[in-house]
Every structure is written in C-alpha cells, then in structure tokens.
PDB file of N, CA, C and O in Angstrom, chain B, residues numbered from 101:
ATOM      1  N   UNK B 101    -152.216 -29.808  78.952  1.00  0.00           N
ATOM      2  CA  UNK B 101    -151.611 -30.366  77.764  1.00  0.00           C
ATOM      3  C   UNK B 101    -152.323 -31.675  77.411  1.00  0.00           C
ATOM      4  O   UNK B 101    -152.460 -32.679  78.109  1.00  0.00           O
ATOM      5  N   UNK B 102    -152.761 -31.421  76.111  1.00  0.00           N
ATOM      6  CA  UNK B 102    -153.627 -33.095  75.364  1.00  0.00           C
ATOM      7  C   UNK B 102    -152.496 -33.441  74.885  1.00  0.00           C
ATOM      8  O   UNK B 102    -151.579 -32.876  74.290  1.00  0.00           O
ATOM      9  N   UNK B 103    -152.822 -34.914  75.408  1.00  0.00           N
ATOM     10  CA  UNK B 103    -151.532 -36.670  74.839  1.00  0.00           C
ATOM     11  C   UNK B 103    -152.319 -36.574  73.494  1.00  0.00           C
ATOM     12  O   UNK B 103    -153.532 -36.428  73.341  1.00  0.00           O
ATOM     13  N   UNK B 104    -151.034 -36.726  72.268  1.00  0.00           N
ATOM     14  CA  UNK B 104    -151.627 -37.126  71.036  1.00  0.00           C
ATOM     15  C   UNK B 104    -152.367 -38.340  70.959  1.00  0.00           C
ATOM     16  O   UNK B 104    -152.129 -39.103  71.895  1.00  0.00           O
ATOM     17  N   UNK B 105    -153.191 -38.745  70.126  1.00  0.00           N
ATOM     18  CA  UNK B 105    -153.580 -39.733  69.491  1.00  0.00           C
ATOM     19  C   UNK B 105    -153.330 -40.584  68.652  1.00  0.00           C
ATOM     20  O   UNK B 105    -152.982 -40.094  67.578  1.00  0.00           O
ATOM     21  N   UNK B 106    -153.371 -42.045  68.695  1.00  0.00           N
ATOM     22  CA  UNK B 106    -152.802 -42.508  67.677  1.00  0.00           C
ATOM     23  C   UNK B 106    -153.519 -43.692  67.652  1.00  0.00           C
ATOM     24  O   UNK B 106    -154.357 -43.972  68.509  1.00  0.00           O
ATOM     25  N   UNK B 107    -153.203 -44.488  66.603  1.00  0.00           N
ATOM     26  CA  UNK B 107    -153.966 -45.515  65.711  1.00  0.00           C
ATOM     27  C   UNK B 107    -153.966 -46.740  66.702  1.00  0.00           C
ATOM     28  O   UNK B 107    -152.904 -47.120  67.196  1.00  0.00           O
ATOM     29  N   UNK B 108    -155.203 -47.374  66.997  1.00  0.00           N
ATOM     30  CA  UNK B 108    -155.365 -48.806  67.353  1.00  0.00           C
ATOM     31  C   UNK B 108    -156.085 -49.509  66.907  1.00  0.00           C
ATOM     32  O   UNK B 108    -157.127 -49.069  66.421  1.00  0.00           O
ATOM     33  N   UNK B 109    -155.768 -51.022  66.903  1.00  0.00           N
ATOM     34  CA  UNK B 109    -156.946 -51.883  66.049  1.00  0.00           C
ATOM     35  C   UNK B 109    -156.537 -53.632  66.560  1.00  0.00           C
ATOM     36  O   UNK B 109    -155.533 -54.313  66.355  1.00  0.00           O
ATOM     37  N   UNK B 110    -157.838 -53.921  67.298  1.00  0.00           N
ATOM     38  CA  UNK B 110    -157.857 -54.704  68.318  1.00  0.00           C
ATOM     39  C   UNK B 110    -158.381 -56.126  67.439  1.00  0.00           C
ATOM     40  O   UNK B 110    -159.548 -55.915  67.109  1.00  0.00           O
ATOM     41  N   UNK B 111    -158.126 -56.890  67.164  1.00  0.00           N
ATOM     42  CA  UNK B 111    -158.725 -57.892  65.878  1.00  0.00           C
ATOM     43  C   UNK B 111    -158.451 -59.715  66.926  1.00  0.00           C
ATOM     44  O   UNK B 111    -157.557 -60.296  67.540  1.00  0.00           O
ATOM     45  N   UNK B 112    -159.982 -59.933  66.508  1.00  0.00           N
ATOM     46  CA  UNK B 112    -159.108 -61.815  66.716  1.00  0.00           C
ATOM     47  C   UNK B 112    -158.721 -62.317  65.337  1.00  0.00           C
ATOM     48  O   UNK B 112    -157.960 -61.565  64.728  1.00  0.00           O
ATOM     49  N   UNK B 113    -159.137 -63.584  64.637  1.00  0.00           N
ATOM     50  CA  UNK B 113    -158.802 -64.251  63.627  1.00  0.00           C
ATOM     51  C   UNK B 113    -160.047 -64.142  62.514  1.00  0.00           C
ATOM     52  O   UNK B 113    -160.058 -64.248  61.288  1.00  0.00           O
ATOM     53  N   UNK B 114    -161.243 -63.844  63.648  1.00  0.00           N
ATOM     54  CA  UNK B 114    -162.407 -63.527  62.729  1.00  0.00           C
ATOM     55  C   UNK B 114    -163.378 -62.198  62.664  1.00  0.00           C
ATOM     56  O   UNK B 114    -164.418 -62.060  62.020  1.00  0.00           O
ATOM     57  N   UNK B 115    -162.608 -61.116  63.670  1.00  0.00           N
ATOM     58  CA  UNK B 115    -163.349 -59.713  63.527  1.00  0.00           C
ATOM     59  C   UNK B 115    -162.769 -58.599  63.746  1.00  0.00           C
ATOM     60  O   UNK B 115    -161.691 -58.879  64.272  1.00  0.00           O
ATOM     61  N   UNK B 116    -162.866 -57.548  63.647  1.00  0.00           N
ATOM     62  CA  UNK B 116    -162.060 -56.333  64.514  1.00  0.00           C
ATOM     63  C   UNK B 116    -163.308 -55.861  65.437  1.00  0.00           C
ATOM     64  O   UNK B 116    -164.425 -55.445  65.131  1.00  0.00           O
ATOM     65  N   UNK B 117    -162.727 -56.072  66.596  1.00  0.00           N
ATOM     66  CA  UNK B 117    -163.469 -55.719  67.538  1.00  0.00           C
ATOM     67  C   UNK B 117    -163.289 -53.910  67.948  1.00  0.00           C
ATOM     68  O   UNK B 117    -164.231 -53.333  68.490  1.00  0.00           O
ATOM     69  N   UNK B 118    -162.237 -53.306  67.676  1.00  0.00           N
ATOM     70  CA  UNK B 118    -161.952 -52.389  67.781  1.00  0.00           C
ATOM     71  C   UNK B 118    -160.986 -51.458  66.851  1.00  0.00           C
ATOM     72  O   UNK B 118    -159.836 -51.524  67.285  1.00  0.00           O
ATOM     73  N   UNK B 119    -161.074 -50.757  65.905  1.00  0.00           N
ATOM     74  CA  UNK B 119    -160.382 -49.623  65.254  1.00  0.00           C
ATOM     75  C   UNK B 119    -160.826 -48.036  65.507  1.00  0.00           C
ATOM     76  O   UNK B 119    -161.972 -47.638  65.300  1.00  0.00           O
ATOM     77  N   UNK B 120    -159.902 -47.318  65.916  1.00  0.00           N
ATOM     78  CA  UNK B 120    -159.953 -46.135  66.235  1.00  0.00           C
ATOM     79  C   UNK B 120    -158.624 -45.193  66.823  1.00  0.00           C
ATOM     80  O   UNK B 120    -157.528 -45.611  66.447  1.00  0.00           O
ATOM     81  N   UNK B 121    -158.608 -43.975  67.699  1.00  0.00           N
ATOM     82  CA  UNK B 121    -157.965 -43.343  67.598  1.00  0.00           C
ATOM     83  C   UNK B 121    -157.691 -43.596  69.397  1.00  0.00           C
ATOM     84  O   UNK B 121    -158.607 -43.935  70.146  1.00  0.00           O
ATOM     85  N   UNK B 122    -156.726 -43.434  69.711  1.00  0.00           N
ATOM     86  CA  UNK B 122    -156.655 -43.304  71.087  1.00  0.00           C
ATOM     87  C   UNK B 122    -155.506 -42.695  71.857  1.00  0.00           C
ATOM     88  O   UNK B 122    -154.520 -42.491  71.149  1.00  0.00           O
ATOM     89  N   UNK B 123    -155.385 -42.361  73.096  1.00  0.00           N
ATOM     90  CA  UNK B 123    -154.467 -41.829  73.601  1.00  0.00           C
ATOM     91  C   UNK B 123    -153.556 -42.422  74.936  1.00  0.00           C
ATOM     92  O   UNK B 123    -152.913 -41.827  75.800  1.00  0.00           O
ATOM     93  N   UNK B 124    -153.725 -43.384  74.771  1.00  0.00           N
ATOM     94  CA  UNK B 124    -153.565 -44.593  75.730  1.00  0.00           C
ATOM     95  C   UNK B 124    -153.614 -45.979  75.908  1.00  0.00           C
ATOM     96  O   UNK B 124    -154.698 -46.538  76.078  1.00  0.00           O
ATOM     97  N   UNK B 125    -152.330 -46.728  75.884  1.00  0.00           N
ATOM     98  CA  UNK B 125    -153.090 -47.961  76.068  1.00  0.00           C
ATOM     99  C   UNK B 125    -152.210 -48.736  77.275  1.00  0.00           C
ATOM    100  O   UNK B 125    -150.986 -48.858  77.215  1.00  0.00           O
ATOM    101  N   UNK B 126    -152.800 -49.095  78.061  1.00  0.00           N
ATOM    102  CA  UNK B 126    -152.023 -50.190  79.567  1.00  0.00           C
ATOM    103  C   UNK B 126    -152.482 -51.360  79.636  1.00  0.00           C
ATOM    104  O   UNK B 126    -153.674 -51.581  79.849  1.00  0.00           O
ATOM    105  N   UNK B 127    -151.601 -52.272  79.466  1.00  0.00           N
ATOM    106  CA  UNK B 127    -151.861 -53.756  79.463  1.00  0.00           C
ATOM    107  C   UNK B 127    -150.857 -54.408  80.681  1.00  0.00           C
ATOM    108  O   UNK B 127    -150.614 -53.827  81.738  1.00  0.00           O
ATOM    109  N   UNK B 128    -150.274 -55.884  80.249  1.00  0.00           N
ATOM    110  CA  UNK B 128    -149.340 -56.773  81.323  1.00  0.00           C
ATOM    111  C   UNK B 128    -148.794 -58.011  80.541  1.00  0.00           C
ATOM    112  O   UNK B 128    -149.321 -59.065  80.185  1.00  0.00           O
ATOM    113  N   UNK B 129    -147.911 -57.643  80.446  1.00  0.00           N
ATOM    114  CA  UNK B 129    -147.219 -59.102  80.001  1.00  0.00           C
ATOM    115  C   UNK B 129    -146.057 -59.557  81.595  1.00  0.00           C
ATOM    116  O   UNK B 129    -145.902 -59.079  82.719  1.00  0.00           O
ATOM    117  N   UNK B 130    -145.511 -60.651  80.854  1.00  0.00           N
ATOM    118  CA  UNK B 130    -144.857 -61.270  81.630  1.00  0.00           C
ATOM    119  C   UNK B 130    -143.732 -60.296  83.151  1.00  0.00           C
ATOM    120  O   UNK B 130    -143.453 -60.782  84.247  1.00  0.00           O
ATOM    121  N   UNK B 131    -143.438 -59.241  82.756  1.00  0.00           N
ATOM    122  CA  UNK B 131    -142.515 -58.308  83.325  1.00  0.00           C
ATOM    123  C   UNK B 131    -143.377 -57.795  84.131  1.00  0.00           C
ATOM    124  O   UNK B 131    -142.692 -57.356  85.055  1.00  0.00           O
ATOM    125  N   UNK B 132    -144.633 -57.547  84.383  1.00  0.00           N
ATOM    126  CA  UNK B 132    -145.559 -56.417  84.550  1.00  0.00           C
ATOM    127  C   UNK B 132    -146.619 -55.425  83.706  1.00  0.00           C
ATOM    128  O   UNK B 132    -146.972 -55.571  82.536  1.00  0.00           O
ATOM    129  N   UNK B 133    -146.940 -54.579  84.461  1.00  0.00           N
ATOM    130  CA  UNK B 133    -147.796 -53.392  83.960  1.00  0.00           C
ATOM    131  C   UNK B 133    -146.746 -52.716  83.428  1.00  0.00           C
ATOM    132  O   UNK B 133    -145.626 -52.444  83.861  1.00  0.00           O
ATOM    133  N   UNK B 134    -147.660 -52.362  81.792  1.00  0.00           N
ATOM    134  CA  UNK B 134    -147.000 -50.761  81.125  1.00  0.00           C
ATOM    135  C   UNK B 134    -147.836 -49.899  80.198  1.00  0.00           C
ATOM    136  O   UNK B 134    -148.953 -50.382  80.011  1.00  0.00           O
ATOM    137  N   UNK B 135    -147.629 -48.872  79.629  1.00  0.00           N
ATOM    138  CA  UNK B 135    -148.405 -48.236  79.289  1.00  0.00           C
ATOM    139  C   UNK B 135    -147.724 -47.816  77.643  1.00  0.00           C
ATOM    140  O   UNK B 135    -146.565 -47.848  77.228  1.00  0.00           O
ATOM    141  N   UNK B 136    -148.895 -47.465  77.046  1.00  0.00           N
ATOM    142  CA  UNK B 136    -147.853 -47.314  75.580  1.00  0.00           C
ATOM    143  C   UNK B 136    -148.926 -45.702  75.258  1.00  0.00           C
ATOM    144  O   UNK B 136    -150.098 -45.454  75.542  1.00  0.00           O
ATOM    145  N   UNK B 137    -147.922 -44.935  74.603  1.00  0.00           N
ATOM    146  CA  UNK B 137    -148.605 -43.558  73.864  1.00  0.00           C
ATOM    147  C   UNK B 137    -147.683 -43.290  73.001  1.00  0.00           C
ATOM    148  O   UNK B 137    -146.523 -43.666  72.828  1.00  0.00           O
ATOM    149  N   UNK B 138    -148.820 -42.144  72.176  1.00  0.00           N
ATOM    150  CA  UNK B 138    -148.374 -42.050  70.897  1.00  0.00           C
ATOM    151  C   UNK B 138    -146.590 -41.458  70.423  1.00  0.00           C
ATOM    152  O   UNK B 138    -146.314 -41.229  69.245  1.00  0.00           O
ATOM    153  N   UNK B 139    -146.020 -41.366  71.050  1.00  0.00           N
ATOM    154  CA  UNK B 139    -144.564 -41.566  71.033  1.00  0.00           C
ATOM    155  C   UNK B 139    -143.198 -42.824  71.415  1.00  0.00           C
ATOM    156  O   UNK B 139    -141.968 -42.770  71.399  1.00  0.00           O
ATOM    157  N   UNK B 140    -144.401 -44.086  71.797  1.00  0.00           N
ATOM    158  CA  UNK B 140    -143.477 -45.159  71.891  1.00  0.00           C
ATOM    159  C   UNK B 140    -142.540 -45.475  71.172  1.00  0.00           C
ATOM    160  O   UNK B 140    -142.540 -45.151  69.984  1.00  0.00           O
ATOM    161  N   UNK B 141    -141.741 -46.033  71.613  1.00  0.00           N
ATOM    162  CA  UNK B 141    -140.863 -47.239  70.336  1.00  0.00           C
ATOM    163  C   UNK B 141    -141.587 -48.009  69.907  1.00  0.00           C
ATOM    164  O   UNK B 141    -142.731 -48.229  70.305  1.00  0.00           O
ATOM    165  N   UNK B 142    -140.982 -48.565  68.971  1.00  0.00           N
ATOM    166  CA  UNK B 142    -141.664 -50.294  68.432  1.00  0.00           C
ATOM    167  C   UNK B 142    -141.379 -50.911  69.121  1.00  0.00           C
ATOM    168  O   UNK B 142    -140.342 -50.998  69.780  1.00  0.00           O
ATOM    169  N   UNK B 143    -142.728 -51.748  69.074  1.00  0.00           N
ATOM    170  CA  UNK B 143    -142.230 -52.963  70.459  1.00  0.00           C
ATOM    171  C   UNK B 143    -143.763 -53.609  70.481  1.00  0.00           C
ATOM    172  O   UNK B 143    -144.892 -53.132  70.599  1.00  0.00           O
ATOM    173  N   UNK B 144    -143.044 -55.355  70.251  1.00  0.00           N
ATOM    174  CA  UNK B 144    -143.833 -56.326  70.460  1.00  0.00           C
ATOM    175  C   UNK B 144    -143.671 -56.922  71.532  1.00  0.00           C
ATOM    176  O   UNK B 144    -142.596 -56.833  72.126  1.00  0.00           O
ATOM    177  N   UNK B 145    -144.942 -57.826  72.123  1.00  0.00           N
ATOM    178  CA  UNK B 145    -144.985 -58.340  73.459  1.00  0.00           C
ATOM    179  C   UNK B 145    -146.290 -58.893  73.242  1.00  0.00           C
ATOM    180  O   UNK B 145    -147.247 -58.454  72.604  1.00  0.00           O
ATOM    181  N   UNK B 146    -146.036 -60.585  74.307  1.00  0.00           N
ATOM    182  CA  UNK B 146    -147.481 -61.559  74.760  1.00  0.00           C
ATOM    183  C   UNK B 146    -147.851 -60.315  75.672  1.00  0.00           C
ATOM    184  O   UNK B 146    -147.211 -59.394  76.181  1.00  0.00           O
ATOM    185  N   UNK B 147    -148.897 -60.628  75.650  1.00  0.00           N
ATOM    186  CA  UNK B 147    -149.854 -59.824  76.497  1.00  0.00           C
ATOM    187  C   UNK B 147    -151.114 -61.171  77.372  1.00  0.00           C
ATOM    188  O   UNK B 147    -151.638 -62.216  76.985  1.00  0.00           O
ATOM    189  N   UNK B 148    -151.135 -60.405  78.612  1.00  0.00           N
ATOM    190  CA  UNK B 148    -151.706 -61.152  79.461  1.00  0.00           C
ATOM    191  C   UNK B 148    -152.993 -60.528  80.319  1.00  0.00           C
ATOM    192  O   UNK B 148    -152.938 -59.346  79.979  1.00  0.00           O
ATOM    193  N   UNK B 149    -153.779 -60.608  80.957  1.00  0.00           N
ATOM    194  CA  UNK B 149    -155.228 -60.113  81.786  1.00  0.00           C
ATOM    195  C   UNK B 149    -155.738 -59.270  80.617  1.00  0.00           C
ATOM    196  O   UNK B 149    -155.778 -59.429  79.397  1.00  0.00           O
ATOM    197  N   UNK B 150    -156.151 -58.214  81.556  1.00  0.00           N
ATOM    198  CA  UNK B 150    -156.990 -56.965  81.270  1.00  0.00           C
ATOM    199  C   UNK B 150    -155.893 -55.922  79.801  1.00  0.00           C
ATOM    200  O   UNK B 150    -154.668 -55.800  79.835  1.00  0.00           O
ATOM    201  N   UNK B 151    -156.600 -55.482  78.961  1.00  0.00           N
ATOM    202  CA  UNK B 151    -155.975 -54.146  77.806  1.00  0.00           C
ATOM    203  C   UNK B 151    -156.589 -53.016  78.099  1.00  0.00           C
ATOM    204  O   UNK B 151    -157.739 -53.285  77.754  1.00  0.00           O
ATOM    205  N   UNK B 152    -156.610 -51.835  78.537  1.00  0.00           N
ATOM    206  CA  UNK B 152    -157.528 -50.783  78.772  1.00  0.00           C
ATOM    207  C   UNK B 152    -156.580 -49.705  78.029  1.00  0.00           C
ATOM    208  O   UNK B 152    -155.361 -49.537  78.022  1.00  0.00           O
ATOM    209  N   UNK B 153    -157.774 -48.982  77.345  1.00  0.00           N
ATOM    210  CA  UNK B 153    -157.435 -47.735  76.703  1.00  0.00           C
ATOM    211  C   UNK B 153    -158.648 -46.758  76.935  1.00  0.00           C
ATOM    212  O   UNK B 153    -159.817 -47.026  77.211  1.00  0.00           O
ATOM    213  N   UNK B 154    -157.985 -45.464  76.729  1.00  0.00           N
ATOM    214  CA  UNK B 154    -158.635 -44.106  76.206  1.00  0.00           C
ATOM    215  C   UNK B 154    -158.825 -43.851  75.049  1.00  0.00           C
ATOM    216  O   UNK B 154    -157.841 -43.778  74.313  1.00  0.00           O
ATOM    217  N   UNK B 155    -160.473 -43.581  74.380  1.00  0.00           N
ATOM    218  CA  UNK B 155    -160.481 -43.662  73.138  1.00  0.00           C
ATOM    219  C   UNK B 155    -160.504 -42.259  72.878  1.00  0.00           C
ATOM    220  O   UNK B 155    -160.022 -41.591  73.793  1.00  0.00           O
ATOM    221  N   UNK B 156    -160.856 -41.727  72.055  1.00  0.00           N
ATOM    222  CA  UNK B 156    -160.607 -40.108  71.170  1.00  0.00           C
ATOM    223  C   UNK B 156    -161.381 -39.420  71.818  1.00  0.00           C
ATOM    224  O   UNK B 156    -161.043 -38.258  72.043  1.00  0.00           O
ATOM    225  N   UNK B 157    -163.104 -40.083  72.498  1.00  0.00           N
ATOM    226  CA  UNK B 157    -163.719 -39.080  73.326  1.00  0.00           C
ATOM    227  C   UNK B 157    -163.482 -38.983  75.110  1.00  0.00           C
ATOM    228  O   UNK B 157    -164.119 -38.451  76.019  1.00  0.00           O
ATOM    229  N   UNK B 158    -162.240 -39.781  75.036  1.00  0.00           N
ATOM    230  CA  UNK B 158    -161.841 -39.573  76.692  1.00  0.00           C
ATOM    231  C   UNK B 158    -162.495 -40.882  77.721  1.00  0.00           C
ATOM    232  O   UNK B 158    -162.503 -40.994  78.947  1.00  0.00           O
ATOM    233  N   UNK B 159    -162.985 -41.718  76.704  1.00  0.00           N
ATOM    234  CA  UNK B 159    -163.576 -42.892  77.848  1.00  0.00           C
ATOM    235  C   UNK B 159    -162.462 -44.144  77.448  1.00  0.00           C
ATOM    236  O   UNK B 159    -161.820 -44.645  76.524  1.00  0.00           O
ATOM    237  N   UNK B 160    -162.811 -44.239  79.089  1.00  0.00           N
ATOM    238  CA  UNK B 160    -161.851 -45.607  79.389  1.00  0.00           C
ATOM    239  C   UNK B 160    -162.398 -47.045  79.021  1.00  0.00           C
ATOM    240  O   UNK B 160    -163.434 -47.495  79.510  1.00  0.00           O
ATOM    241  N   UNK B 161    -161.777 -47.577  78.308  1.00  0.00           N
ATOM    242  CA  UNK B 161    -162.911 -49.086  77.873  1.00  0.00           C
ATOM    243  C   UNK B 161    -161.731 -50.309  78.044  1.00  0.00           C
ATOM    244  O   UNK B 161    -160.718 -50.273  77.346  1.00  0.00           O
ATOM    245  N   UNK B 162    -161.924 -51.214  78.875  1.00  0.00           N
ATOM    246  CA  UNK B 162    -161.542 -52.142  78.852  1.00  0.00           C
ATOM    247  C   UNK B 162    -161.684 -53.453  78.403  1.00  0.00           C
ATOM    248  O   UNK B 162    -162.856 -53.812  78.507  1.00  0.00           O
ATOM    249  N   UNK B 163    -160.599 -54.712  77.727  1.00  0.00           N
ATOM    250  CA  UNK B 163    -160.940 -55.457  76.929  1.00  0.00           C
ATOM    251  C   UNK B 163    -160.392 -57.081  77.572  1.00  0.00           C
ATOM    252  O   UNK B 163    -159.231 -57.489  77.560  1.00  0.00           O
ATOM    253  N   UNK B 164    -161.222 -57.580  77.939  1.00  0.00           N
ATOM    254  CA  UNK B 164    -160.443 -58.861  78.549  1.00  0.00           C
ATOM    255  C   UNK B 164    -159.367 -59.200  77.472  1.00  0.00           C
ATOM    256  O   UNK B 164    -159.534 -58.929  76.282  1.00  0.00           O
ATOM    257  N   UNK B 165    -158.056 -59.918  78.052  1.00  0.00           N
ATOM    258  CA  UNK B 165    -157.060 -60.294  77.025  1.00  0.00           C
ATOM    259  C   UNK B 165    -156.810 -61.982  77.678  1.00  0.00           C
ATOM    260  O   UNK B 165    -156.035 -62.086  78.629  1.00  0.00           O
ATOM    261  N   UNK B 166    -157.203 -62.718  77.360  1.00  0.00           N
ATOM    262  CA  UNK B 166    -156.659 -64.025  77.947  1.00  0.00           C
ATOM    263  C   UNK B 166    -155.339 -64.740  77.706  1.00  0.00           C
ATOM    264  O   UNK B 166    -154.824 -65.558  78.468  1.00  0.00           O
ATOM    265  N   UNK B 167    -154.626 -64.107  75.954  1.00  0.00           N
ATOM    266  CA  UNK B 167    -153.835 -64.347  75.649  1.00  0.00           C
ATOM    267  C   UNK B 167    -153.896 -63.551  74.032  1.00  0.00           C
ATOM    268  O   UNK B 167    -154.697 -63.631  73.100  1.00  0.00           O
ATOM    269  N   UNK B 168    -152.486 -62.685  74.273  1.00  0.00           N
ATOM    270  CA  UNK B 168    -152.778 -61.879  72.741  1.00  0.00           C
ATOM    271  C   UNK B 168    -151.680 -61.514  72.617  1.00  0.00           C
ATOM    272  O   UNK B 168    -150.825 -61.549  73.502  1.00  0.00           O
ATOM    273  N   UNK B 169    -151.512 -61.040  71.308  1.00  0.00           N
ATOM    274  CA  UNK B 169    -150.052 -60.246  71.037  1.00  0.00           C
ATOM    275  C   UNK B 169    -150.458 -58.682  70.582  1.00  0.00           C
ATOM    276  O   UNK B 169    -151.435 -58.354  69.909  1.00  0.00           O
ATOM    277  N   UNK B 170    -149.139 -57.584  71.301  1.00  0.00           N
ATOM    278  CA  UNK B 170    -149.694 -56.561  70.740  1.00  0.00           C
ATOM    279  C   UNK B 170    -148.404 -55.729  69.716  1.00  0.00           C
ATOM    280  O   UNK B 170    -147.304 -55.940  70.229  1.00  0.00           O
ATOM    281  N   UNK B 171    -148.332 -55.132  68.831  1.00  0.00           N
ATOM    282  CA  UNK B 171    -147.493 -55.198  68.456  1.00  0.00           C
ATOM    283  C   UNK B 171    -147.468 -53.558  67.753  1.00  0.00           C
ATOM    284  O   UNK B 171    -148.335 -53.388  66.895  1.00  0.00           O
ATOM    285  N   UNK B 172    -146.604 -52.416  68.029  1.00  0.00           N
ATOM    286  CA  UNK B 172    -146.483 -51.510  68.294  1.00  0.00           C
ATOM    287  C   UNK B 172    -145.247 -50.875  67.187  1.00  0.00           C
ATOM    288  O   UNK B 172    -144.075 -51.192  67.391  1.00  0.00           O
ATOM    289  N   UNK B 173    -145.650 -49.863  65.886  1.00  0.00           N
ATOM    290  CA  UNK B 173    -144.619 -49.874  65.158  1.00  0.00           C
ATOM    291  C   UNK B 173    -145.264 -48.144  64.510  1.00  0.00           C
ATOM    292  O   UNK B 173    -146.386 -47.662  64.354  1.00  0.00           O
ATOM    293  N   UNK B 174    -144.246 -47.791  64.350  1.00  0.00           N
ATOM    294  CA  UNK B 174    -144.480 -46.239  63.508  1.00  0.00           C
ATOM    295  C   UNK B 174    -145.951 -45.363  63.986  1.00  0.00           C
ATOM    296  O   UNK B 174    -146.680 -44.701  63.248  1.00  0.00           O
ATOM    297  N   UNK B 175    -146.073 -45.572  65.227  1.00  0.00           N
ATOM    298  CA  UNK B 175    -147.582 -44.881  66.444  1.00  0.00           C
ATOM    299  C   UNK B 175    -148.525 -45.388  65.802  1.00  0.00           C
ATOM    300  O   UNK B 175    -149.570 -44.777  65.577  1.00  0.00           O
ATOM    301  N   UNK B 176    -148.310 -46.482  65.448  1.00  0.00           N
ATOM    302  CA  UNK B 176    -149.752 -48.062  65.153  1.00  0.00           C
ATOM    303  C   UNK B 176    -149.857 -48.734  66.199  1.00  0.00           C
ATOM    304  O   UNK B 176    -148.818 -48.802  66.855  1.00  0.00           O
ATOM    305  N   UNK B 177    -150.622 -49.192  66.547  1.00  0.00           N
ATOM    306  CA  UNK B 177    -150.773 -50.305  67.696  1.00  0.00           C
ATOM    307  C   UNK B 177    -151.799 -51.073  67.089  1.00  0.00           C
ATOM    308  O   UNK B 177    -152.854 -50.620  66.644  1.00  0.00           O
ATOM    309  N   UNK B 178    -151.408 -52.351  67.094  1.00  0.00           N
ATOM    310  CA  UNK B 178    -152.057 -53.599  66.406  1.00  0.00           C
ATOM    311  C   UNK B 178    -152.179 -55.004  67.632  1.00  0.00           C
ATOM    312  O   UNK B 178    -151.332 -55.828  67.979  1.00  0.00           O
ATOM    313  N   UNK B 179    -153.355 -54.843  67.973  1.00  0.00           N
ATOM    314  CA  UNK B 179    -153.675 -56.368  68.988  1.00  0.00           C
ATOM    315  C   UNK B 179    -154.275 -57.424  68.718  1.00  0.00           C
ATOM    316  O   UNK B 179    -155.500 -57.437  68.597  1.00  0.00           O
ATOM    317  N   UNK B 180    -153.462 -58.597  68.561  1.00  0.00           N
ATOM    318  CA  UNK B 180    -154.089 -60.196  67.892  1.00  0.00           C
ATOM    319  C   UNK B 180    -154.504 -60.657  69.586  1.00  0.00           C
ATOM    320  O   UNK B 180    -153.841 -60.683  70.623  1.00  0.00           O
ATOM    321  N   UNK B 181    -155.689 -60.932  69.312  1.00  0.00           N
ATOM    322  CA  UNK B 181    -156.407 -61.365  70.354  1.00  0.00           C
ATOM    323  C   UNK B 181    -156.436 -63.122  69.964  1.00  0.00           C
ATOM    324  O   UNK B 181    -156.531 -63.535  68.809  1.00  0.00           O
ATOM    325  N   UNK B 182    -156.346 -63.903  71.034  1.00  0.00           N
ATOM    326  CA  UNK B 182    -156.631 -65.933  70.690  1.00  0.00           C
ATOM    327  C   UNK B 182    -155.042 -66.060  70.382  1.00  0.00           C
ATOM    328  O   UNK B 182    -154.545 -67.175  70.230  1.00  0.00           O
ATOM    329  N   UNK B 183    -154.358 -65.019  70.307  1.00  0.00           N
ATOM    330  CA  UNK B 183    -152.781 -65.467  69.847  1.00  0.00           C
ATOM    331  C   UNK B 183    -152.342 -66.872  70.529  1.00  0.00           C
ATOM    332  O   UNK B 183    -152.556 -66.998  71.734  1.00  0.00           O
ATOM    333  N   UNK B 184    -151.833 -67.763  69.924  1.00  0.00           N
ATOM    334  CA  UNK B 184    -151.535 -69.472  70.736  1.00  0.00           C
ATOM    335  C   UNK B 184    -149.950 -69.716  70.332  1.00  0.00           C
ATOM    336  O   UNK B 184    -149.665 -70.141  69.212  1.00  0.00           O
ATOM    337  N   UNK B 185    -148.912 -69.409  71.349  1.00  0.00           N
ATOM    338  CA  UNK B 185    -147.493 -69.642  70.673  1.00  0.00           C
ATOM    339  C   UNK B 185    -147.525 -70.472  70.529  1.00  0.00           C
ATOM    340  O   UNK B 185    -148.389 -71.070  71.171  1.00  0.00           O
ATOM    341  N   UNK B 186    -146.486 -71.451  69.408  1.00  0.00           N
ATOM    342  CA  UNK B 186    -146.456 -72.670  69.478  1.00  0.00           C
ATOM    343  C   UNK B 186    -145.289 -73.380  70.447  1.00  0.00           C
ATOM    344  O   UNK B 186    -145.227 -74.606  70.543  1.00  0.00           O
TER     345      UNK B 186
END
C-alpha cells in the first residue's frame, strides 16, 4: 500500500528552498519526535533540529531546522524557516 502525497513548501523570508509533493514529513518540537502524512489534522508547532521528508520519488532529504514554524492545514504543509518568537 502507497501513503498519499501531499503538498509541501519549505520557505525562509527570502527563498523557497523547497516546493513539492511528498509523503512524509518527521520533525521535533518541544514534546518530541512526530511525523505528519497526508491525512493529518491541522496543526501548528515551533519546530526544532533536523525536518526530514520523503519526496514523490521516494528519497529521503533532510533539512537542518535551527528554529522554524511548521504549519499544517487542509494536507498543506507550510515551513517558515529563521522563525524568531517574540
């Protein structure tokens, strides 16, 4: 059985480093490790270390995160990378 695919797009303030299709994504915020696919809820969260996903041709690519927000709505996934709370 193939995990659907769904929309990601990895951006700082001045590029998109990443738009495409994927079937996976595992990051870490404050609680721990979790994993998001294309049937999540909505759901925002700081995000902390490492972001790794599966893109549409099955490779694993990982993205340093030093501090970002990712924010997860209608099987979109949207990641502000440099995010600085105030």
């Amino acid at each position: 059985m193939s995990t659907a695919l769904f929309q990601l797009t990895i951006r700082t303030r001045d590029a998109i480093l990443y738009n495409g299709k994927v079937s996976t994504i595992t990051s870490e915020n404050e609680k721990g490790i979790f994993s998001i696919l294309s049937t999540h809820e909505n759901f925002l969260s700081i995000l902390k270390n490492n972001l790794t996903f599966v893109d549409e041709e099955g490779s694993k690519r990982q993205v340093f995160v030093e501090r970002g927000l990712m924010r997860v709505a209608e099987g979109v996934a949207v990641v502000f990378l440099g995010f600085k709370p105030t």
